[in-house]
Structure formats: structure tokens, C-alpha cells
C-alpha positions as CSV (number, residue, x, y, z in Angstrom):
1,X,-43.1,22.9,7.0
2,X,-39.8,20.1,7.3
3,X,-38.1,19.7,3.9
4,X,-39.1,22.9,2.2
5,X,-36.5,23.9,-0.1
6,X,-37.5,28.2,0.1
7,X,-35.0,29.0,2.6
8,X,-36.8,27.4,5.7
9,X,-36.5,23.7,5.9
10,X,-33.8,21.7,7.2
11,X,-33.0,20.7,3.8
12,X,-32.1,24.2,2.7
13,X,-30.9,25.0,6.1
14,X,-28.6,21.5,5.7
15,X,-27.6,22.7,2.2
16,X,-26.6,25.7,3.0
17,X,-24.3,24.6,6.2
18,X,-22.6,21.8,3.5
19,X,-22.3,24.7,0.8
20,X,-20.2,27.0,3.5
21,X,-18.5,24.2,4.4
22,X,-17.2,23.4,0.7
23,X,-16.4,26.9,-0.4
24,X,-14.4,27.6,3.2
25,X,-11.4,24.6,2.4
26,X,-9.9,23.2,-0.8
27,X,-12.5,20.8,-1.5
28,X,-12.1,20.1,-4.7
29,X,-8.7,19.2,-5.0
30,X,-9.1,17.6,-1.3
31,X,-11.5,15.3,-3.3
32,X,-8.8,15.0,-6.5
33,X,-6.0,13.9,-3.7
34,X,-8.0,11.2,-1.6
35,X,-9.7,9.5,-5.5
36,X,-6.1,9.7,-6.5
37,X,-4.3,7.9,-3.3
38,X,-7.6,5.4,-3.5
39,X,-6.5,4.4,-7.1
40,X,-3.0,3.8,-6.5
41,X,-3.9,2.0,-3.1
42,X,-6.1,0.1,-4.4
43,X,-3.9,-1.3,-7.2
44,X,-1.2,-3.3,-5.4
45,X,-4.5,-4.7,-3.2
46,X,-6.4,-6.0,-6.6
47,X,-6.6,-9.9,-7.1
48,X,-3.5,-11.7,-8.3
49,X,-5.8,-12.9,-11.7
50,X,-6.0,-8.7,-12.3
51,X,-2.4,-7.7,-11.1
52,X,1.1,-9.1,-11.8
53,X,2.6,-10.6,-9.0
54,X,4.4,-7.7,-7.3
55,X,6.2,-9.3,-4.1
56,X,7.6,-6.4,-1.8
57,X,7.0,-3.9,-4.0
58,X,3.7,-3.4,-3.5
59,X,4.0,-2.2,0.2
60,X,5.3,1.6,-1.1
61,X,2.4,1.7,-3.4
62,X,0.0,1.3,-0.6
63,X,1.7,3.9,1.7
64,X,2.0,6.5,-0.7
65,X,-1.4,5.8,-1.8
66,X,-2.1,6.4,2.3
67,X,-0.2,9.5,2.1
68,X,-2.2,11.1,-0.7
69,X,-5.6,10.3,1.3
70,X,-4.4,11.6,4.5
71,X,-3.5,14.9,2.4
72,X,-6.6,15.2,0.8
73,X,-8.6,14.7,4.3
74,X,-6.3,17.3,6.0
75,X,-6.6,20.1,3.2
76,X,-10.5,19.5,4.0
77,X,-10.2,19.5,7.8
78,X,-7.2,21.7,8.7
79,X,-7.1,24.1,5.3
80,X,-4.6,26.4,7.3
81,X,-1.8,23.5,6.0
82,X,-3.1,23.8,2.6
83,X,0.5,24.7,1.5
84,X,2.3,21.5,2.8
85,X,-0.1,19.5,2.0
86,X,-0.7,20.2,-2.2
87,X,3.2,20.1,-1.9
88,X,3.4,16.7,-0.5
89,X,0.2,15.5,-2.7
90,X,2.3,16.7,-6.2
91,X,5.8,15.1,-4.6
92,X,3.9,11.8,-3.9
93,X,1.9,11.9,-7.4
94,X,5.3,12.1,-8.8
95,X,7.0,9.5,-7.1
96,X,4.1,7.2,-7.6
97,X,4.9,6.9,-10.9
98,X,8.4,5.8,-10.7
99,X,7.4,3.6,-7.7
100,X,3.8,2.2,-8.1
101,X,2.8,0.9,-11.6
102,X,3.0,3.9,-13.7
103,X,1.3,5.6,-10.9
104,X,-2.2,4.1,-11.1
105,X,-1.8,3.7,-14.8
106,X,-1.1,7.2,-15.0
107,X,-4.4,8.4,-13.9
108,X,-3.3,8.6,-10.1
109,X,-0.3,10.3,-10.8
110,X,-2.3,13.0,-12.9
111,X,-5.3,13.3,-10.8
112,X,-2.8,13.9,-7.4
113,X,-0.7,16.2,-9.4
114,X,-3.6,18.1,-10.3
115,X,-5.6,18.0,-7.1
116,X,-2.4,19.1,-5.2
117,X,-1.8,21.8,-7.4
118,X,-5.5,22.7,-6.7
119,X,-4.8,22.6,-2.6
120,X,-1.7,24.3,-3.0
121,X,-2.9,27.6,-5.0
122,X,-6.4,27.8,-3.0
123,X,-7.0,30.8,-1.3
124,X,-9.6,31.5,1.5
125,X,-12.3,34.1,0.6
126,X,-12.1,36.8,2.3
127,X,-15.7,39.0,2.9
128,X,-16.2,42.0,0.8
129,X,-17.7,44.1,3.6
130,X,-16.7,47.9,4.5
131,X,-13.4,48.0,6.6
132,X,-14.0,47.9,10.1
């Protein structure tokens, strides 16, 4: 029967796959990284009414905001760079405040420094099984 959720349906078969998928990379803080780089991306982008008028200076705000997302993505898709990646997430979140109003309003520059803190000190799981 399709779409039974006891352990034999697609759905639980589907939710399952996702679930090993999640709990195999840093998802979490992948997630933290690209909603931080999205906020301070999107900032410099917003309508001239919401946003002062920032001339040249709103070019670094979109590439670091760039940087941050394409960190996030590869701590979910290549989690064997997990290191350089939270690394250059927290260095970015840091310089996004300096460079790229206040870094979001703040809240970019403290949801990158915490999601790349959460990349960086991820650890894979490793199977508790009997030696082999």
C-alpha cells in the first residue's frame, strides 16, 4: 500500500533516505550559512524607498553574501571541506559587519558566525558496530 508511514511506503522509505542524508553532513549550520549570506545579499538588492542609497558599496555586500551561500551549499554537498568552509563562513560573518550594513543588521553576522562555527566543529558519525 503507497504512502504508508509503517516502514513500507515510499513516504517512509523517502523519509528515511532525507533523514540519512541530514545526519551524514553539517546540515544545520549548512542551513545557518546559506539564511545568513541570503540576508546580507539581499540587503544591498532591497528597494531604494527601504535602503539608503549605497553607490559602490553595495557590490562587497552582495559577494560576501555569495560567499556565505556557496559555503553553506558545499558543507552540505562536499562535508569532507567542512573545516575550510565554517572557517571562511565565520571570517566572512565578520567582515560583513564592518563591510555590509552592520552585517545584515547584525542578524547575518550572528547567524554566519554561528552556523560556521556549527560546520566547522561537526563531526561524521562513525557506526558503533564490533571492530572488523
Amino acid at each position: 500500500m503507497p504512502g504508508r508511514r509503517d516502514g513500507t511506503g515510499s513516504l517512509a522509505r523517502g523519509w528515511t533516505t532525507w533523514r540519512r542524508w541530514r545526519k551524514g553532513r553539517p546540515f544545520w549550520g549548512g542551513l545557518a550559512a546559506v539564511v545568513a549570506g541570503t540576508e546580507i545579499c539581499a540587503l544591498p538588492l532591497a528597494p531604494m524607498k527601504v535602503m539608503l542609497e549605497q553607490g559602490i558599496a553595495g557590490i562587497p555586500s552582495v559577494l560576501m553574501g555569495i560567499v556565505m551561500i556557496v559555503m553553506g551549499l558545499t558543507a552540505w554537498f562536499a562535508p569532507q571541506y567542512r573545516s575550510l568552509a565554517g572557517i571562511l563562513t565565520v571570517l566572512i560573518a565578520t567582515a560583513a559587519l564592518v563591510m555590509s550594513n552592520l552585517g545584515g543588521f547584525l542578524f547575518g553576522t550572528l547567524v554566519g558566525i554561528v552556523g560556521g562555527a556549527m560546520i566547522f566543529a561537526w563531526q561524521p558519525v562513525t557506526p558503533d558496530g564490533p571492530a572488523a
